[in-house]
PyMOL CGO cylinders between C-alpha atoms (Angstrom):
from pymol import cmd
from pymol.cgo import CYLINDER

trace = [
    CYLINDER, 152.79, -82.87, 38.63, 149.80, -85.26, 38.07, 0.3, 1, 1, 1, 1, 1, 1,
    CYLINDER, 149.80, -85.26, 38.07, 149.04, -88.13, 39.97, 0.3, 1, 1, 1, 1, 1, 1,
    CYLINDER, 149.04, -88.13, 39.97, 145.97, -90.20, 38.23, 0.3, 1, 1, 1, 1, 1, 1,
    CYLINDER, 145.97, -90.20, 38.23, 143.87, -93.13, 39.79, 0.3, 1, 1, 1, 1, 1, 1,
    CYLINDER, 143.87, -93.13, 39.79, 142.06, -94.76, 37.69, 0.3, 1, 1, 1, 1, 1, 1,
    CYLINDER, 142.06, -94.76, 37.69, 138.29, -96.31, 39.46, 0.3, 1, 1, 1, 1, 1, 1,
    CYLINDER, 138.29, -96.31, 39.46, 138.84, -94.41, 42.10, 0.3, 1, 1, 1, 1, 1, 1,
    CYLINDER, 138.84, -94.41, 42.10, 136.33, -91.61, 41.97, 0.3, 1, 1, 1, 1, 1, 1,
    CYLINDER, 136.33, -91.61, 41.97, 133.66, -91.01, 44.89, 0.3, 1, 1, 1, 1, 1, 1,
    CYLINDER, 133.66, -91.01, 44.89, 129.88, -90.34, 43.76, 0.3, 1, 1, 1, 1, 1, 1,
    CYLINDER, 129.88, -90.34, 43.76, 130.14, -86.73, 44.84, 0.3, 1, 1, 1, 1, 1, 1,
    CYLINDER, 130.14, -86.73, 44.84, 132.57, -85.83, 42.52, 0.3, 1, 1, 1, 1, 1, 1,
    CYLINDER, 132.57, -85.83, 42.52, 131.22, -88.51, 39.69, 0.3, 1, 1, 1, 1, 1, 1,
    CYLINDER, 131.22, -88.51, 39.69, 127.73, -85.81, 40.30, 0.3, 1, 1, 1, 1, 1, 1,
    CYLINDER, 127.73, -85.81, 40.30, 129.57, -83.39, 39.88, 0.3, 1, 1, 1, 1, 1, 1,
    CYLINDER, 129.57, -83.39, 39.88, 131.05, -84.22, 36.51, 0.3, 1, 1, 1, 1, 1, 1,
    CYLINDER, 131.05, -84.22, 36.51, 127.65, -85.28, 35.29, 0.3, 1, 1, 1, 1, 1, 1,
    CYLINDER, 127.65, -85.28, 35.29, 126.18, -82.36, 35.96, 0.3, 1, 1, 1, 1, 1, 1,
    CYLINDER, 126.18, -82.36, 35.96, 129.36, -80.74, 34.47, 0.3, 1, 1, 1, 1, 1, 1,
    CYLINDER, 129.36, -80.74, 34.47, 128.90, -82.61, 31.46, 0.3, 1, 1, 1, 1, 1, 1,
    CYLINDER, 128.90, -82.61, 31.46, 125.26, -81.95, 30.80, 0.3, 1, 1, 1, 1, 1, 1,
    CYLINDER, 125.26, -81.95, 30.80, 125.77, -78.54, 31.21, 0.3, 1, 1, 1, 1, 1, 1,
    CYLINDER, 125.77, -78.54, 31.21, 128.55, -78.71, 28.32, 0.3, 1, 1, 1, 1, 1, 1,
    CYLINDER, 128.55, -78.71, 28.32, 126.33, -80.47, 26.44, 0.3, 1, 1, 1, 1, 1, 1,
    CYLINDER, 126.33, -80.47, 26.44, 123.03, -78.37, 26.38, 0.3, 1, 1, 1, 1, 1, 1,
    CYLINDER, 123.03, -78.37, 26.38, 124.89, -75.32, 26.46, 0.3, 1, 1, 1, 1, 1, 1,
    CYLINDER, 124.89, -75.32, 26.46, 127.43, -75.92, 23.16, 0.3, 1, 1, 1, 1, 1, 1,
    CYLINDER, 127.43, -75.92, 23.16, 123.71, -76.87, 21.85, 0.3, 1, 1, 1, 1, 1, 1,
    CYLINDER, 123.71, -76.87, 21.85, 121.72, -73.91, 22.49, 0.3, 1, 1, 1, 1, 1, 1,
    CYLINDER, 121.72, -73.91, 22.49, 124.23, -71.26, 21.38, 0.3, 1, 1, 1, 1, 1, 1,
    CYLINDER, 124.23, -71.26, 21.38, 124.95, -73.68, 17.94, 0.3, 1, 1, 1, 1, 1, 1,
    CYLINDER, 124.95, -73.68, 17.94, 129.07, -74.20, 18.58, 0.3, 1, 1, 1, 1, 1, 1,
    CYLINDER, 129.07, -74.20, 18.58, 129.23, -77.97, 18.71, 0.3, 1, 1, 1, 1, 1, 1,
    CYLINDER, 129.23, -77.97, 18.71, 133.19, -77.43, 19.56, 0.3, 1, 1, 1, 1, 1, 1,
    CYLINDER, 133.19, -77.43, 19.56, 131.86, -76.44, 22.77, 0.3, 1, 1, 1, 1, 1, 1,
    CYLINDER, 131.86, -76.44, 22.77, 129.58, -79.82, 23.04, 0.3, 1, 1, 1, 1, 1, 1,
    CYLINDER, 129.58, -79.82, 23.04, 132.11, -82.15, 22.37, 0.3, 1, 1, 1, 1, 1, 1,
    CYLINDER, 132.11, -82.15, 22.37, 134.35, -81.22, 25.38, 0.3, 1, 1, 1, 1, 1, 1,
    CYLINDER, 134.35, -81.22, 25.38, 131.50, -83.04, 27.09, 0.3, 1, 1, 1, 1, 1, 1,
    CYLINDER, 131.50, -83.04, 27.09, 133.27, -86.02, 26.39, 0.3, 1, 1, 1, 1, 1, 1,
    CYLINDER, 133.27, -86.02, 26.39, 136.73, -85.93, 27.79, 0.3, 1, 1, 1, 1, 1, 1,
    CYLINDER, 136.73, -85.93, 27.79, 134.28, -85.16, 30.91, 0.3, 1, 1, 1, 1, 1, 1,
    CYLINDER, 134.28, -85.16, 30.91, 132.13, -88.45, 30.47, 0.3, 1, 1, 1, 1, 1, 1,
    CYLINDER, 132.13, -88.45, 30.47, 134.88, -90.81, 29.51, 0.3, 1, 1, 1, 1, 1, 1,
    CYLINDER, 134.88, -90.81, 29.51, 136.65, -89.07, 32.75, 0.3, 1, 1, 1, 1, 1, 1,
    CYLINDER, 136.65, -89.07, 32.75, 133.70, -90.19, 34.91, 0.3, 1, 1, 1, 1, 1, 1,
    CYLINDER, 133.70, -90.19, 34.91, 133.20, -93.62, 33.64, 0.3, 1, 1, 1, 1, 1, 1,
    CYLINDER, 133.20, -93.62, 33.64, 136.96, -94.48, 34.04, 0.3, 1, 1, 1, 1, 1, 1,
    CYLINDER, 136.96, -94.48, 34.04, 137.05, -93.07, 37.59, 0.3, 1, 1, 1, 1, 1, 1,
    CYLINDER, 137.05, -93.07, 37.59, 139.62, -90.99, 37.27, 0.3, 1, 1, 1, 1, 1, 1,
    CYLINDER, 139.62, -90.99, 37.27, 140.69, -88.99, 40.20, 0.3, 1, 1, 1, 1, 1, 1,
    CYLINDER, 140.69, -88.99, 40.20, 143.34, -86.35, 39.36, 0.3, 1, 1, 1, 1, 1, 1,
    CYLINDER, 143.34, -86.35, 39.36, 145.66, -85.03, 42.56, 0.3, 1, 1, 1, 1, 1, 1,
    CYLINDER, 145.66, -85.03, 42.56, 148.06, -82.73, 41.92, 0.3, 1, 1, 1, 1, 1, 1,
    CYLINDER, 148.06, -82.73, 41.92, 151.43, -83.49, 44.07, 0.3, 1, 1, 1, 1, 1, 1,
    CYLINDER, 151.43, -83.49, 44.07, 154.14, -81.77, 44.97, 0.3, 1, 1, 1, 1, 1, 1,
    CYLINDER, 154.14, -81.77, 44.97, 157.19, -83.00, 43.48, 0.3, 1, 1, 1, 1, 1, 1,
    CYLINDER, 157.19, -83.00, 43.48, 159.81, -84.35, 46.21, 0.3, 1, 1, 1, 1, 1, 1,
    CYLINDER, 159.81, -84.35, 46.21, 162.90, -82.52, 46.75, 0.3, 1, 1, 1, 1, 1, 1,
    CYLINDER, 162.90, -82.52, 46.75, 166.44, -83.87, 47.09, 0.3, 1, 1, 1, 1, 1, 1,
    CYLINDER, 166.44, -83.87, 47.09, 167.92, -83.00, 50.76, 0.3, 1, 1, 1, 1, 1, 1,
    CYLINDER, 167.92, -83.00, 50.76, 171.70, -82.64, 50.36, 0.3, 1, 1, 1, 1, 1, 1,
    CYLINDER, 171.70, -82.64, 50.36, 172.17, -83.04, 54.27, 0.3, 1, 1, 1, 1, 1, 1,
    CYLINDER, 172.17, -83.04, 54.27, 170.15, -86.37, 54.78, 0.3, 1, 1, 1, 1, 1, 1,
    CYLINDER, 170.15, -86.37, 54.78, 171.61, -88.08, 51.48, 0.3, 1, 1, 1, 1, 1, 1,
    CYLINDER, 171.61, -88.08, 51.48, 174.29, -91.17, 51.53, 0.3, 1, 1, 1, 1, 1, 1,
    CYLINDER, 174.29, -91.17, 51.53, 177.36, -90.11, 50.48, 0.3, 1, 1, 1, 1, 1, 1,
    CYLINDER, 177.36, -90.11, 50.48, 179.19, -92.08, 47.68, 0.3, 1, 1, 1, 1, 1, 1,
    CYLINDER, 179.19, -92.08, 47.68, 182.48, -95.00, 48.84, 0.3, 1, 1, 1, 1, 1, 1,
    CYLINDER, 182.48, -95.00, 48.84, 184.75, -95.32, 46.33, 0.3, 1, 1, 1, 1, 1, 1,
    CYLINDER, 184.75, -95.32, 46.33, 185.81, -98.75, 46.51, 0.3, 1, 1, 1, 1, 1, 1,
    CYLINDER, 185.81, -98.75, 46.51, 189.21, -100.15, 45.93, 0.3, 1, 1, 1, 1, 1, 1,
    CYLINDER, 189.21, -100.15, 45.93, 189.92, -100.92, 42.73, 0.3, 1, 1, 1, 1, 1, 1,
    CYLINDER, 189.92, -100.92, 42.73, 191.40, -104.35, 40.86, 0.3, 1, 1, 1, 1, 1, 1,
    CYLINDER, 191.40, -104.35, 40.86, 194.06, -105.94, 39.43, 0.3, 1, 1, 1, 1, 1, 1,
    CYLINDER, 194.06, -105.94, 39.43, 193.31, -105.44, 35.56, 0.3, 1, 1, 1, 1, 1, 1,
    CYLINDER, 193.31, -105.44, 35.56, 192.99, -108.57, 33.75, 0.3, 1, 1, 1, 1, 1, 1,
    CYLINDER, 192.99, -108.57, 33.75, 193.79, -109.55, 30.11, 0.3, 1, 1, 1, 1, 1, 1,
    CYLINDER, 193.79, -109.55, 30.11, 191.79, -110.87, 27.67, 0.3, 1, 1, 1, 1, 1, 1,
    CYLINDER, 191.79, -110.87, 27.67, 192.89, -114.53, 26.79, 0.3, 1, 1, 1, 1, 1, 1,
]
cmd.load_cgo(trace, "trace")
């Protein structure tokens, strides 16, 4: 599971992505496969957003620590006017 923050990215990482980018970039242009360019920019919109992806563990249910369920007492039935 994905947790996502947006403008929350340190300038390590945003580096890190540049450089990640540029790389994309130049390389997708050298070879000639522009499919390989353009995933530069999922990258670069990434960066300028500031998104910082986690990955968490989902939470389990503990059977032992959970509230059990009270039936409560029921009432009279009513009619309808």
């Amino acid at each position: 599971m994905f947790k996502i923050n947006f403008f929350a990215l340190d300038w390590k990482m945003a580096l890190v992505r540049y450089y990640l980018m540029m790389t994309l970039v130049i390389l997708g242009g050298f070879i000639g496969q522009w499919w390989i360019a353009l995933l530069g920019f999922p990258v670069f919109l990434s960066t300028i957003t500031g998104m910082k992806i986690q990955f968490v563990k989902p939470q389990t249910v503990h059977t032992k620590n959970a509230t059990p369920i009270v039936q409560l007492p029921s009432t009279t039935k009513r009619k309808a006017s």
